[in-house]
CHARMM internal coordinates of N, CA and C (Angstrom, degrees):
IC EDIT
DIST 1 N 1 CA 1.4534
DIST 1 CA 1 C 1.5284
ANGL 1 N 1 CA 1 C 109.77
DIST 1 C 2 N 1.3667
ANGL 1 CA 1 C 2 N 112.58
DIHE 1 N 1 CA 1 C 2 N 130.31
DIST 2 N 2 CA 1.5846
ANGL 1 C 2 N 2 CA 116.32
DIHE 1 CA 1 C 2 N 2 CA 176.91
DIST 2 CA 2 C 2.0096
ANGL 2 N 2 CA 2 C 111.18
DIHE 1 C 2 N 2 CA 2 C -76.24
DIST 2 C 3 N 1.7887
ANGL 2 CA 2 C 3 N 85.50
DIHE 2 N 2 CA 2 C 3 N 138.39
DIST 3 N 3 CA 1.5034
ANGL 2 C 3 N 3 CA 74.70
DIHE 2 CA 2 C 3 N 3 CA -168.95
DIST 3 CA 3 C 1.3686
ANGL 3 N 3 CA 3 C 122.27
DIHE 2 C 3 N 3 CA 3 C -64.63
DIST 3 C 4 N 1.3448
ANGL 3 CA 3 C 4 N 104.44
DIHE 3 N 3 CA 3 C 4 N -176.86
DIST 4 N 4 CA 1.7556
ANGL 3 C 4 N 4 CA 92.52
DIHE 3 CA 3 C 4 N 4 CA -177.72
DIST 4 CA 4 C 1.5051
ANGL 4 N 4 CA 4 C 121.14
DIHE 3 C 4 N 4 CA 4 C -57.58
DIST 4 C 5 N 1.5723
ANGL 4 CA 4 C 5 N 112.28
DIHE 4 N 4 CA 4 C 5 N -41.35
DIST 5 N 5 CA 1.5205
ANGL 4 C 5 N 5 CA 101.84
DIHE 4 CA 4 C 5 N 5 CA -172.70
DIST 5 CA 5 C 1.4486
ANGL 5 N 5 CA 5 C 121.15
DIHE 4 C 5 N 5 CA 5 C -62.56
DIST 5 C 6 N 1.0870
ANGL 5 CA 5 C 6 N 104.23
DIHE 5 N 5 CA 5 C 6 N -26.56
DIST 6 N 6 CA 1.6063
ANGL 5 C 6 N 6 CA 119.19
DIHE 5 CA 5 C 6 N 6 CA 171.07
DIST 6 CA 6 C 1.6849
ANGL 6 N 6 CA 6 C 117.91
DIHE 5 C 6 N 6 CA 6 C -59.82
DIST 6 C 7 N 1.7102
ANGL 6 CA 6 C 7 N 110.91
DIHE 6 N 6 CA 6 C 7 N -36.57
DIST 7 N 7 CA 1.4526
ANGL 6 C 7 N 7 CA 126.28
DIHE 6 CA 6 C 7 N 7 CA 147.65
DIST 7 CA 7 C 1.0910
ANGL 7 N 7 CA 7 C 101.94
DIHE 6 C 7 N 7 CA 7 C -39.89
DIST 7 C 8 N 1.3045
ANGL 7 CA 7 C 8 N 112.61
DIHE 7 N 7 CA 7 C 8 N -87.41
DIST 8 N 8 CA 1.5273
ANGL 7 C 8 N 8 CA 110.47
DIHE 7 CA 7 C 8 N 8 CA -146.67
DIST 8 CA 8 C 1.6788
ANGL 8 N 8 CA 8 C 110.90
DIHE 7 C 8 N 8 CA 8 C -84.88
DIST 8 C 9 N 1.1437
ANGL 8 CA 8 C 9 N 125.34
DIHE 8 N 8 CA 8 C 9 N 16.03
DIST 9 N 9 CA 1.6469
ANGL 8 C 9 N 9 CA 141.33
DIHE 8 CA 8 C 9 N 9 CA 160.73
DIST 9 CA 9 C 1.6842
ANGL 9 N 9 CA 9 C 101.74
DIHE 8 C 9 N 9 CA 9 C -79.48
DIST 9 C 10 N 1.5575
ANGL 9 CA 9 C 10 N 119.82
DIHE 9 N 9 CA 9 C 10 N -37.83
DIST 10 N 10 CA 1.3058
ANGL 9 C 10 N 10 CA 114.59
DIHE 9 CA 9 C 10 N 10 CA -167.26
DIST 10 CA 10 C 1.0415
ANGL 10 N 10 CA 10 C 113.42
DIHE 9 C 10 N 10 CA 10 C -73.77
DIST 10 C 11 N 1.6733
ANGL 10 CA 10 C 11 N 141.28
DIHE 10 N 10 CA 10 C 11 N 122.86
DIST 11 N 11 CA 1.5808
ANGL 10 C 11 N 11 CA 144.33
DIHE 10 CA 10 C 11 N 11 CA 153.15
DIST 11 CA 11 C 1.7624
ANGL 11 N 11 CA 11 C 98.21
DIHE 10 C 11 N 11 CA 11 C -12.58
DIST 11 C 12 N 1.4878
ANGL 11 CA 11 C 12 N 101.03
DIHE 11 N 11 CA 11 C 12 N -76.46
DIST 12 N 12 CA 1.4880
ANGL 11 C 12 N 12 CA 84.67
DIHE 11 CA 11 C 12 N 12 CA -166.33
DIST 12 CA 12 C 1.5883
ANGL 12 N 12 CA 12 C 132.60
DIHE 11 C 12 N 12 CA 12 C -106.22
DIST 12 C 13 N 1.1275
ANGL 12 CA 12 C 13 N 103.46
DIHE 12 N 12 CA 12 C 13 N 43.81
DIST 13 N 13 CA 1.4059
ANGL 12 C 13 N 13 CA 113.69
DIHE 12 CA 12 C 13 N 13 CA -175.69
DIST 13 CA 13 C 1.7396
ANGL 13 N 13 CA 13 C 92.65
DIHE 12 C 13 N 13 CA 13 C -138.15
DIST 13 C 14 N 1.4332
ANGL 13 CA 13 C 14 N 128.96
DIHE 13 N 13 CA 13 C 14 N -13.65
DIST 14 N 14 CA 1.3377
ANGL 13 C 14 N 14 CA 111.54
DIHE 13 CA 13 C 14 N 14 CA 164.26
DIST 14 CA 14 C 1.5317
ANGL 14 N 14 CA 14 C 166.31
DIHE 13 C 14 N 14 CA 14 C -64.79
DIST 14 C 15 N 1.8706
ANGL 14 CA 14 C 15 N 88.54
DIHE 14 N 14 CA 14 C 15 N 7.03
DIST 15 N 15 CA 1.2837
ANGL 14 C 15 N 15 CA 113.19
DIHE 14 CA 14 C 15 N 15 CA -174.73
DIST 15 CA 15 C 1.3348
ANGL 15 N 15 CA 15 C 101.37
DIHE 14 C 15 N 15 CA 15 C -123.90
DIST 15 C 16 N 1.4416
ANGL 15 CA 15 C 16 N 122.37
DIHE 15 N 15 CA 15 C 16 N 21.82
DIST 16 N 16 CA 1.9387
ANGL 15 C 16 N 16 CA 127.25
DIHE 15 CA 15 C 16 N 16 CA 168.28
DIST 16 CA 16 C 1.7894
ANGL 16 N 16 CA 16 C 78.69
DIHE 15 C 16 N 16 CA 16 C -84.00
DIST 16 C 17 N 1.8348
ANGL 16 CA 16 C 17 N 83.57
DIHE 16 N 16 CA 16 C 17 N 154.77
DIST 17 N 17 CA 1.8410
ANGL 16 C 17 N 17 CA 90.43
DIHE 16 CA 16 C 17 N 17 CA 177.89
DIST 17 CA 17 C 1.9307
ANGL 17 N 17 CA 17 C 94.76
DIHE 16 C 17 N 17 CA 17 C -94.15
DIST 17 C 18 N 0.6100
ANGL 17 CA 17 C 18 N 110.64
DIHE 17 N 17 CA 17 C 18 N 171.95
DIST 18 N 18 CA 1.9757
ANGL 17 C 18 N 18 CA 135.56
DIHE 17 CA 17 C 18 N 18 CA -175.43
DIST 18 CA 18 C 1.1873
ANGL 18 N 18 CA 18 C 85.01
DIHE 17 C 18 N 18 CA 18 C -112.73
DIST 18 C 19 N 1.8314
ANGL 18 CA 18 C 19 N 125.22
DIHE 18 N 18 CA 18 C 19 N 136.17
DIST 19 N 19 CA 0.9263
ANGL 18 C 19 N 19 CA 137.23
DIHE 18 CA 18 C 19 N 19 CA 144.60
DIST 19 CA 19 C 1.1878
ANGL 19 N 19 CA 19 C 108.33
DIHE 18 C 19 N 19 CA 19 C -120.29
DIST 19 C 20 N 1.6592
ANGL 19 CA 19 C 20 N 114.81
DIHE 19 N 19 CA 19 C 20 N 114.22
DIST 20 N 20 CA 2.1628
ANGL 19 C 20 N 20 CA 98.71
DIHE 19 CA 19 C 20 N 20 CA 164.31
DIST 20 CA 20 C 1.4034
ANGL 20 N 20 CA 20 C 100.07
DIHE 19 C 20 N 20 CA 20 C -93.37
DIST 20 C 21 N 1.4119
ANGL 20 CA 20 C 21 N 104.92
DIHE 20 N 20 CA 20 C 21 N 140.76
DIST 21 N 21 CA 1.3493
ANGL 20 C 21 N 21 CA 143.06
DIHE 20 CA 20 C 21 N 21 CA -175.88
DIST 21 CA 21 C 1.8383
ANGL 21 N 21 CA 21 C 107.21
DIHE 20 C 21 N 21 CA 21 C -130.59
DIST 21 C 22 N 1.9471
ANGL 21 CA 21 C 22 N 89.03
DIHE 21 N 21 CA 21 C 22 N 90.79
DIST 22 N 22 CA 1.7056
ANGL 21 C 22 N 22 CA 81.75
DIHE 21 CA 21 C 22 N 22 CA -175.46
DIST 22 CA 22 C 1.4792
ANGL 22 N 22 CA 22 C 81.59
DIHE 21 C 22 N 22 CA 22 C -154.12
DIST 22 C 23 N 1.7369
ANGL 22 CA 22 C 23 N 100.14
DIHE 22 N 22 CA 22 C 23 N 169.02
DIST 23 N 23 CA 1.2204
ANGL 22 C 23 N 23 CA 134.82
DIHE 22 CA 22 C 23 N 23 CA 160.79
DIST 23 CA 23 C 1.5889
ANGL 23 N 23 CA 23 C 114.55
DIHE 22 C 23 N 23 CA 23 C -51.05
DIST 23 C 24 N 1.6863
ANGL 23 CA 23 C 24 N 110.60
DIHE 23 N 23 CA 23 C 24 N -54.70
DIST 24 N 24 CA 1.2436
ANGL 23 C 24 N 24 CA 98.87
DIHE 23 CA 23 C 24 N 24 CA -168.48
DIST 24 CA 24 C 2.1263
ANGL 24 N 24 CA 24 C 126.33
DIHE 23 C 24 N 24 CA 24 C -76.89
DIST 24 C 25 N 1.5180
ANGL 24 CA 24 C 25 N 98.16
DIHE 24 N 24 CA 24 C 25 N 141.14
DIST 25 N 25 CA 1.3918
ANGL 24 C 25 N 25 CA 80.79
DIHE 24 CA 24 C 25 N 25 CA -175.03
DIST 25 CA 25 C 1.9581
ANGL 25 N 25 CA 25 C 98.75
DIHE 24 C 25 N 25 CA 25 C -113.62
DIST 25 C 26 N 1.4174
ANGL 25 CA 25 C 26 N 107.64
DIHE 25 N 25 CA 25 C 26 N 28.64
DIST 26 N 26 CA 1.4044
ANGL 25 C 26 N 26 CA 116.02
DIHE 25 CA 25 C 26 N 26 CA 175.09
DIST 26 CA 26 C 1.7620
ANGL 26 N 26 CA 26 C 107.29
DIHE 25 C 26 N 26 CA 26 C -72.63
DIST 26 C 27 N 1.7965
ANGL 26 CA 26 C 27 N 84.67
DIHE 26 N 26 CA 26 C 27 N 125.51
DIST 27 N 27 CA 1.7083
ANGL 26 C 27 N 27 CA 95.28
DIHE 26 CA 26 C 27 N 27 CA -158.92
DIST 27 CA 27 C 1.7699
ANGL 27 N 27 CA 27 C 99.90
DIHE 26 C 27 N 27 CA 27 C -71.78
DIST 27 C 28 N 0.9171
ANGL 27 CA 27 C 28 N 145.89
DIHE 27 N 27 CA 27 C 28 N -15.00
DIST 28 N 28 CA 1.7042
ANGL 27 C 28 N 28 CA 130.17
DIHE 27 CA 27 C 28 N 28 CA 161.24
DIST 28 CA 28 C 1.6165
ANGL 28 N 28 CA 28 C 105.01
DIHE 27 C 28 N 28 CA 28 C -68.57
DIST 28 C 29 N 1.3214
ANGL 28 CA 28 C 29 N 116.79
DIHE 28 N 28 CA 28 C 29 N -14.12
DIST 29 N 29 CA 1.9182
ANGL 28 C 29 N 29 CA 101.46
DIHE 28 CA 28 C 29 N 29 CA 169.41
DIST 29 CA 29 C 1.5625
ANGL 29 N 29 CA 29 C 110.07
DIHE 28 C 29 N 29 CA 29 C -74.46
DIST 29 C 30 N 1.3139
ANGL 29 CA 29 C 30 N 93.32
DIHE 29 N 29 CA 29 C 30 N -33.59
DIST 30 N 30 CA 1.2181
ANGL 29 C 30 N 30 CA 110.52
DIHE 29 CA 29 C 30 N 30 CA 179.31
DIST 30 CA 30 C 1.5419
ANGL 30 N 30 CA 30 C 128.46
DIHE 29 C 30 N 30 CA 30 C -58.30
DIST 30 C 31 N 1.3382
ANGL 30 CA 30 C 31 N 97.35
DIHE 30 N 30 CA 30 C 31 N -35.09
DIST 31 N 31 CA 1.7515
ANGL 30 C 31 N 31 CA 92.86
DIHE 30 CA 30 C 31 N 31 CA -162.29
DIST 31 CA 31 C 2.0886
ANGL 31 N 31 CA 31 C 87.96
DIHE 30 C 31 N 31 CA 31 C -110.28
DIST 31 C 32 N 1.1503
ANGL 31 CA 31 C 32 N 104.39
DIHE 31 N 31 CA 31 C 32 N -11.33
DIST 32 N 32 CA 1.4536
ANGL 31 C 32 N 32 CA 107.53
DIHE 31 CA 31 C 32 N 32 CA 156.12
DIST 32 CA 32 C 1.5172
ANGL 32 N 32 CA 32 C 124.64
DIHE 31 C 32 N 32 CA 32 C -68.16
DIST 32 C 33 N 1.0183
ANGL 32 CA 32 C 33 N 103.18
DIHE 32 N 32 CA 32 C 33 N -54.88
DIST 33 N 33 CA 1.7251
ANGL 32 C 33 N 33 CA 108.36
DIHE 32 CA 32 C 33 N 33 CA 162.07
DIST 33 CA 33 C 1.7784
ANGL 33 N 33 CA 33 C 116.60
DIHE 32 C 33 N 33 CA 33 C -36.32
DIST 33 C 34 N 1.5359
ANGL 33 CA 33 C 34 N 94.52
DIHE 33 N 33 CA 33 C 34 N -78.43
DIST 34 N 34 CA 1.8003
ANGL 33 C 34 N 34 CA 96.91
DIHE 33 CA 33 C 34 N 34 CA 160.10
DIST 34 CA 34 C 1.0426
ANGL 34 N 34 CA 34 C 121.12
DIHE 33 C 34 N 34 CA 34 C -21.76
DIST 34 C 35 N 1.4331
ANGL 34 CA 34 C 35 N 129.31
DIHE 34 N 34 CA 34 C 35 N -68.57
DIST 35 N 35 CA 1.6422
ANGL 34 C 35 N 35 CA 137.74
DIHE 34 CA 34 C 35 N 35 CA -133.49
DIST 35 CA 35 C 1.5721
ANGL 35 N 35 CA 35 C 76.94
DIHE 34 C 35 N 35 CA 35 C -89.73
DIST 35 C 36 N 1.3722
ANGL 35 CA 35 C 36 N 148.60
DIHE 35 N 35 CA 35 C 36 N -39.99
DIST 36 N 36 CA 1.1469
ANGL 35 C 36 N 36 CA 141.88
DIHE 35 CA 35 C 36 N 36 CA -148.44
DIST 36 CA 36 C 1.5897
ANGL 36 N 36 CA 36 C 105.74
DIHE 35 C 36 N 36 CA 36 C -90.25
DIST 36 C 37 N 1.6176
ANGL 36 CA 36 C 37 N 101.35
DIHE 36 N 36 CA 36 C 37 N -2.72
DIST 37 N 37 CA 1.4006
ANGL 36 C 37 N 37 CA 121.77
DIHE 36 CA 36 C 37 N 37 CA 178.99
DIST 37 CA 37 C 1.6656
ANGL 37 N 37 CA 37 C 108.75
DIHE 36 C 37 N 37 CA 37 C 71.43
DIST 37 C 38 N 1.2166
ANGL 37 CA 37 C 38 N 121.77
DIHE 37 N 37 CA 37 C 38 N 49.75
DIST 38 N 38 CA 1.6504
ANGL 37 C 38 N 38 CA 144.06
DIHE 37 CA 37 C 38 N 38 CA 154.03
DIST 38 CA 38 C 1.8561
ANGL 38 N 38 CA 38 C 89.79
DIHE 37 C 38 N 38 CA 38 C -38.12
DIST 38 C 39 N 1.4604
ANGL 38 CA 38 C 39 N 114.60
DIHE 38 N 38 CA 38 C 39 N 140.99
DIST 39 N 39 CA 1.2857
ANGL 38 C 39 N 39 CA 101.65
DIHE 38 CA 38 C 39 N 39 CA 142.53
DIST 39 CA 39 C 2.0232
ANGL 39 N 39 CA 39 C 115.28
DIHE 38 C 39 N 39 CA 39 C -108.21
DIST 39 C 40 N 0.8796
ANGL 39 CA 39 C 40 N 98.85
DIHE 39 N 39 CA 39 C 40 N 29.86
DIST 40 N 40 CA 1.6753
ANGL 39 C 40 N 40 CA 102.38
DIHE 39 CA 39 C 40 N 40 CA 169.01
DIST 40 CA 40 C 1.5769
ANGL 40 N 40 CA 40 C 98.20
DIHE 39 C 40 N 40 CA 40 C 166.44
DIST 40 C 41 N 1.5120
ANGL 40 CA 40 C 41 N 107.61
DIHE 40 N 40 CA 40 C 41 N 146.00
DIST 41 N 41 CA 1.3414
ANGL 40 C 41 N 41 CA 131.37
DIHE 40 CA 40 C 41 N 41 CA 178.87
DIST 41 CA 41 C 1.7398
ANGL 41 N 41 CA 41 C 97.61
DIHE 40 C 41 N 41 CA 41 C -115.95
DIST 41 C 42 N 1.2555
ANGL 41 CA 41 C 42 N 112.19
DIHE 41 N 41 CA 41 C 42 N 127.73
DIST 42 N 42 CA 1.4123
ANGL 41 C 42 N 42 CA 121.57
DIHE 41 CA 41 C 42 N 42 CA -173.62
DIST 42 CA 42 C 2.0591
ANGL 42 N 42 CA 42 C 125.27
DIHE 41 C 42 N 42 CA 42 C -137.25
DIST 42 C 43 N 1.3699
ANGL 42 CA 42 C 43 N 102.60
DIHE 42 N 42 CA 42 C 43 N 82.07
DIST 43 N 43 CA 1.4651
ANGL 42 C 43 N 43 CA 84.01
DIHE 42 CA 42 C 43 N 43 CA 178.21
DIST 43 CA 43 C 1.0651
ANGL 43 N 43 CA 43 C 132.55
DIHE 42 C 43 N 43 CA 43 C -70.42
DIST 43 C 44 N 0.9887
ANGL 43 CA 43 C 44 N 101.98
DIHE 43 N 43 CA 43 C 44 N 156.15
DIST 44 N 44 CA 1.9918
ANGL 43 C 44 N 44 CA 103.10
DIHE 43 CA 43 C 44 N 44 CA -155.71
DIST 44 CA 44 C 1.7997
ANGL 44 N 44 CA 44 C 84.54
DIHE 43 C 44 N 44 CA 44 C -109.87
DIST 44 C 45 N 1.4821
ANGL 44 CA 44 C 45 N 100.37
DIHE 44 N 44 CA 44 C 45 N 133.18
DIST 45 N 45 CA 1.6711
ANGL 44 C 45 N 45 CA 135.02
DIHE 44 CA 44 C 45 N 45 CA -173.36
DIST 45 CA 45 C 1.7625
ANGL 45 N 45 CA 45 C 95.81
DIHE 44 C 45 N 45 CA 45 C -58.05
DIST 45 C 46 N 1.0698
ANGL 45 CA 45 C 46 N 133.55
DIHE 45 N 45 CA 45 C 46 N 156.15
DIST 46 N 46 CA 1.3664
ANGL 45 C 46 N 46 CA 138.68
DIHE 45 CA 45 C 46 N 46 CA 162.67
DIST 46 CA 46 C 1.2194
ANGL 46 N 46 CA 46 C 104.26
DIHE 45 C 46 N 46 CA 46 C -101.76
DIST 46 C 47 N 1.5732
ANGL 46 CA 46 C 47 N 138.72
DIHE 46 N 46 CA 46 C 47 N -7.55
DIST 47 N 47 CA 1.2731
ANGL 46 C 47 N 47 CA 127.81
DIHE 46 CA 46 C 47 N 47 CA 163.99
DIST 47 CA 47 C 1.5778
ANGL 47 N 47 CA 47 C 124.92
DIHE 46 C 47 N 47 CA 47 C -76.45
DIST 47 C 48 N 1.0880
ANGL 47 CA 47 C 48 N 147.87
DIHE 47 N 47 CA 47 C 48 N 132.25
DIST 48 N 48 CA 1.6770
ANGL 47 C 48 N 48 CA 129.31
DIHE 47 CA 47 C 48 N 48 CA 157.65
DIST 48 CA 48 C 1.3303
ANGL 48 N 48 CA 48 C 138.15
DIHE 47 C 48 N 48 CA 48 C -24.34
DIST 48 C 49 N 1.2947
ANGL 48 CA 48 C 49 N 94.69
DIHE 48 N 48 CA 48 C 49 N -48.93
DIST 49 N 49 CA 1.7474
ANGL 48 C 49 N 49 CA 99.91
DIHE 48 CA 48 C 49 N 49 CA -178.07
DIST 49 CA 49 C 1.7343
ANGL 49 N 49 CA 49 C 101.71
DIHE 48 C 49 N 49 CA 49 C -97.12
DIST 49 C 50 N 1.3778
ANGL 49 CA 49 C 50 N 123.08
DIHE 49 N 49 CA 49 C 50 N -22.93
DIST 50 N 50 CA 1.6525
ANGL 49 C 50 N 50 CA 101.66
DIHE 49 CA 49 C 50 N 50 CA 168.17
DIST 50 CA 50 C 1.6810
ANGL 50 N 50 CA 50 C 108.05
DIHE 49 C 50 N 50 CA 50 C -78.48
DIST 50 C 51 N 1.4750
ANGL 50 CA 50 C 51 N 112.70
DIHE 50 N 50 CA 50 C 51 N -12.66
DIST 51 N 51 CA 1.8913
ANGL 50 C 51 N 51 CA 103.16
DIHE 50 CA 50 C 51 N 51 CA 170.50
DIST 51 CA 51 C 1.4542
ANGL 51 N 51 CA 51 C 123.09
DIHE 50 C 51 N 51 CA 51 C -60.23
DIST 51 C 52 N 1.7358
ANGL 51 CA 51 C 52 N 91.76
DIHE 51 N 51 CA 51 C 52 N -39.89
DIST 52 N 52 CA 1.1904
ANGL 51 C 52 N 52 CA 101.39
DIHE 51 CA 51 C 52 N 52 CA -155.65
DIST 52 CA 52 C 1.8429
ANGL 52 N 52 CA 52 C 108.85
DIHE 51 C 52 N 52 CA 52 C -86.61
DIST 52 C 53 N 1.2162
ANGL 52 CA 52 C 53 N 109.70
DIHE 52 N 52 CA 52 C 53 N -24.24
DIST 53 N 53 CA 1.6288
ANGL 52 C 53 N 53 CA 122.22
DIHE 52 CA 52 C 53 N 53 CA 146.89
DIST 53 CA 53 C 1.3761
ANGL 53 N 53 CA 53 C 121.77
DIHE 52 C 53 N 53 CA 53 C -36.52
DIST 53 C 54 N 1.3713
ANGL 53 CA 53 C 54 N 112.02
DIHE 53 N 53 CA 53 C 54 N -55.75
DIST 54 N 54 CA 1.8620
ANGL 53 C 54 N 54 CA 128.92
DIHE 53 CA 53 C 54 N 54 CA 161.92
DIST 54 CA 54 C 1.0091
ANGL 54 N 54 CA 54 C 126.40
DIHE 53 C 54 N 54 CA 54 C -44.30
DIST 54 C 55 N 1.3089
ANGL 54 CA 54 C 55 N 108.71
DIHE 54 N 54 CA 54 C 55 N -40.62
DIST 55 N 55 CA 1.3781
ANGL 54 C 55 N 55 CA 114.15
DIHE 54 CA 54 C 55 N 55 CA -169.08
DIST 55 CA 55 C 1.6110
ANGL 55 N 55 CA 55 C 92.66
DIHE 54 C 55 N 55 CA 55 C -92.19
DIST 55 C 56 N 1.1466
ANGL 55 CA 55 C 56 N 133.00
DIHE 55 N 55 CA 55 C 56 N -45.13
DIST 56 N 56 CA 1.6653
ANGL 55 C 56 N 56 CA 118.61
DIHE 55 CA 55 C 56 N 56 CA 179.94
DIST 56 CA 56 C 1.2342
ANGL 56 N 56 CA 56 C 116.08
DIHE 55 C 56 N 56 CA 56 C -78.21
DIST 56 C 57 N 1.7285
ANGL 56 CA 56 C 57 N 125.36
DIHE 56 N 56 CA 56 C 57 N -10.03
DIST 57 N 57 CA 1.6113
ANGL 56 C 57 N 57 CA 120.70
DIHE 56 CA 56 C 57 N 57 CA 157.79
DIST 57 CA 57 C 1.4687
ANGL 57 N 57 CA 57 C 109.11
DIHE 56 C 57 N 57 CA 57 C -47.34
DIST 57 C 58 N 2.0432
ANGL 57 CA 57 C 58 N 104.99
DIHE 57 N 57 CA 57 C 58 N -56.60
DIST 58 N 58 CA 1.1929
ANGL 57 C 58 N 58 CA 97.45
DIHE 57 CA 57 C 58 N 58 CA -150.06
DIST 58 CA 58 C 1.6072
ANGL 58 N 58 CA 58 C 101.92
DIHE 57 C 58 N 58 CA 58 C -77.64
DIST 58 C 59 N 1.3126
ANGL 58 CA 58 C 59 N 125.99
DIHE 58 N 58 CA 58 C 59 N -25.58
DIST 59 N 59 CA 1.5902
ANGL 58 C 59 N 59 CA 123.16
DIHE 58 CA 58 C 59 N 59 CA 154.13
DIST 59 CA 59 C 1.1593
ANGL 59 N 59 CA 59 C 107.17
DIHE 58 C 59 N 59 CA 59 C -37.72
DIST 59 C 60 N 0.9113
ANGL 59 CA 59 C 60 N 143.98
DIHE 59 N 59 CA 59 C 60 N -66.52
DIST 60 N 60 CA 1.8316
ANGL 59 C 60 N 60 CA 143.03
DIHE 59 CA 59 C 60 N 60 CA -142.51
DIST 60 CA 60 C 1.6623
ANGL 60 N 60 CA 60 C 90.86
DIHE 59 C 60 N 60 CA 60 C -65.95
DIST 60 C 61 N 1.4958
ANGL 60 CA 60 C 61 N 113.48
DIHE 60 N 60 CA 60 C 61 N -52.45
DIST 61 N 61 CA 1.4753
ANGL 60 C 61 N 61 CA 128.92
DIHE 60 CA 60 C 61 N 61 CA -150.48
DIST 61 CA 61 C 2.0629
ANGL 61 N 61 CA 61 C 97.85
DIHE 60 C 61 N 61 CA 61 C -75.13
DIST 61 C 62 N 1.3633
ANGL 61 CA 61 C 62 N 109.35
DIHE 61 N 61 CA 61 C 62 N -37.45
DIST 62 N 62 CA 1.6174
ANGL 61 C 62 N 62 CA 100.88
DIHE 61 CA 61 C 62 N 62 CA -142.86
DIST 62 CA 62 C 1.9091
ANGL 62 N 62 CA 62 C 74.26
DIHE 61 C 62 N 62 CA 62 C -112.41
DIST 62 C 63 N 1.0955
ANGL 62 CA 62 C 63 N 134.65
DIHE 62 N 62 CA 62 C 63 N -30.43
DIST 63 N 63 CA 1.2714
ANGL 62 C 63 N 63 CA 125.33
DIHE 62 CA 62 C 63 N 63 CA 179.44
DIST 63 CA 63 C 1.3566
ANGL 63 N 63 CA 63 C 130.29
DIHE 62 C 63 N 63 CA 63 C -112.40
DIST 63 C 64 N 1.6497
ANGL 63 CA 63 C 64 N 108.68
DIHE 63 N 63 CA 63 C 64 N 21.64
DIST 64 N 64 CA 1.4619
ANGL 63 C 64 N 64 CA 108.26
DIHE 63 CA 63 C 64 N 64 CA -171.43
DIST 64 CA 64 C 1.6419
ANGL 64 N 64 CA 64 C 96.93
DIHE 63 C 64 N 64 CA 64 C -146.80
DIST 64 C 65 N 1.4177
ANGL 64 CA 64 C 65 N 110.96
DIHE 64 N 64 CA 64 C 65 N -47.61
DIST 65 N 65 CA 2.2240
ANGL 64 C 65 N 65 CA 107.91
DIHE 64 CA 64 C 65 N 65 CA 170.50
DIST 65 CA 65 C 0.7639
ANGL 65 N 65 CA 65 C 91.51
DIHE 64 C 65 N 65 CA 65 C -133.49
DIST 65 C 66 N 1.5885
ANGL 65 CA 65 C 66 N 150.16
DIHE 65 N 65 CA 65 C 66 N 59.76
DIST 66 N 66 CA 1.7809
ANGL 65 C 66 N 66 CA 142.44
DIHE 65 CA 65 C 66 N 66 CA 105.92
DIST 66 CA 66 C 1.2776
ANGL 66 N 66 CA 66 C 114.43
DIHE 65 C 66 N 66 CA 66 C -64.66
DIST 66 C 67 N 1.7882
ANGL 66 CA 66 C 67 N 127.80
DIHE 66 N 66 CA 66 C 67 N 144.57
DIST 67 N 67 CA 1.0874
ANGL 66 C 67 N 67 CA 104.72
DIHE 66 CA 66 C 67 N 67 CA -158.23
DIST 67 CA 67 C 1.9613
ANGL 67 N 67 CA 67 C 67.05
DIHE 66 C 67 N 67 CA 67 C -124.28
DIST 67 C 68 N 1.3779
ANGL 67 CA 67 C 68 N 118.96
DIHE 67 N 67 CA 67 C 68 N 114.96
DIST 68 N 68 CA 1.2133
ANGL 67 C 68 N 68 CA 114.46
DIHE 67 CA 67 C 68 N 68 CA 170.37
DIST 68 CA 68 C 1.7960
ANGL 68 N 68 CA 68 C 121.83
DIHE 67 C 68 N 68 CA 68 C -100.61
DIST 68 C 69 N 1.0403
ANGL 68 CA 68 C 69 N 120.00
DIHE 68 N 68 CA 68 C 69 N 146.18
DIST 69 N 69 CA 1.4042
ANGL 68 C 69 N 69 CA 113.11
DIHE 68 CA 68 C 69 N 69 CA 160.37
DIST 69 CA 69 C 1.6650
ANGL 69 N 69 CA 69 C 142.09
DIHE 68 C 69 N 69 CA 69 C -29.29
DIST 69 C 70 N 0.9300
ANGL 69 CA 69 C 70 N 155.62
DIHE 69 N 69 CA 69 C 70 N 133.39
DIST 70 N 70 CA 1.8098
ANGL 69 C 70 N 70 CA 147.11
DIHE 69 CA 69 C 70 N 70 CA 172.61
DIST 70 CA 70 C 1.5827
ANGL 70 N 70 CA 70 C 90.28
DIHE 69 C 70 N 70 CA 70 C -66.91
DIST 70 C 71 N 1.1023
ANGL 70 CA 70 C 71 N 80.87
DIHE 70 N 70 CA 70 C 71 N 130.11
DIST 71 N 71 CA 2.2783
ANGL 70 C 71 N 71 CA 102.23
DIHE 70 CA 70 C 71 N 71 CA 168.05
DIST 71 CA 71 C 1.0520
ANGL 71 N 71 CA 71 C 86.24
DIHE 70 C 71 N 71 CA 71 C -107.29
DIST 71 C 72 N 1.1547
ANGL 71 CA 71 C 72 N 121.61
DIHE 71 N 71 CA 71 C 72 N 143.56
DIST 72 N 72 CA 1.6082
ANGL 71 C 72 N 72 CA 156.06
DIHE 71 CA 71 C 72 N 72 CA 173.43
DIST 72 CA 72 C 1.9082
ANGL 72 N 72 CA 72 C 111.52
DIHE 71 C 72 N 72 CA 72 C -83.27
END
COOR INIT
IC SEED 1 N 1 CA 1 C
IC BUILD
């Protein structure tokens, strides 16, 4: 997988949103993520049922009232 800046450097791959989906909640991953232009930093729960909550927030949010651009 190309890293993100390389995402968001590409004409046409620069308007997909970035989600990090990680363990770490160490604030330089964090504000690295950002600066690299992340559109959300997300720690992912170590329980099952709070993951699996996460994962249908960030569904609800990025595939149901995000209003994203047409990619070509």
């Amino acid at each position: 997988n190309p890293p993100m800046s390389e995402i968001k450097s590409d004409l046409e791959l620069c308007l997909l949103p970035v989600l990090i989906l990680t363990t770490s909640q160490n604030a330089q991953d964090i504000a690295d993520a950002y600066r690299l232009h992340a559109n959300a930093y997300i720690a992912k729960p170590l329980q099952m049922a709070r993951f699996r909550e996460t994962i249908q927030a960030i569904e609800q949010f990025w595939l149901a009232a995000a209003l994203l651009p047409s990619v070509r």
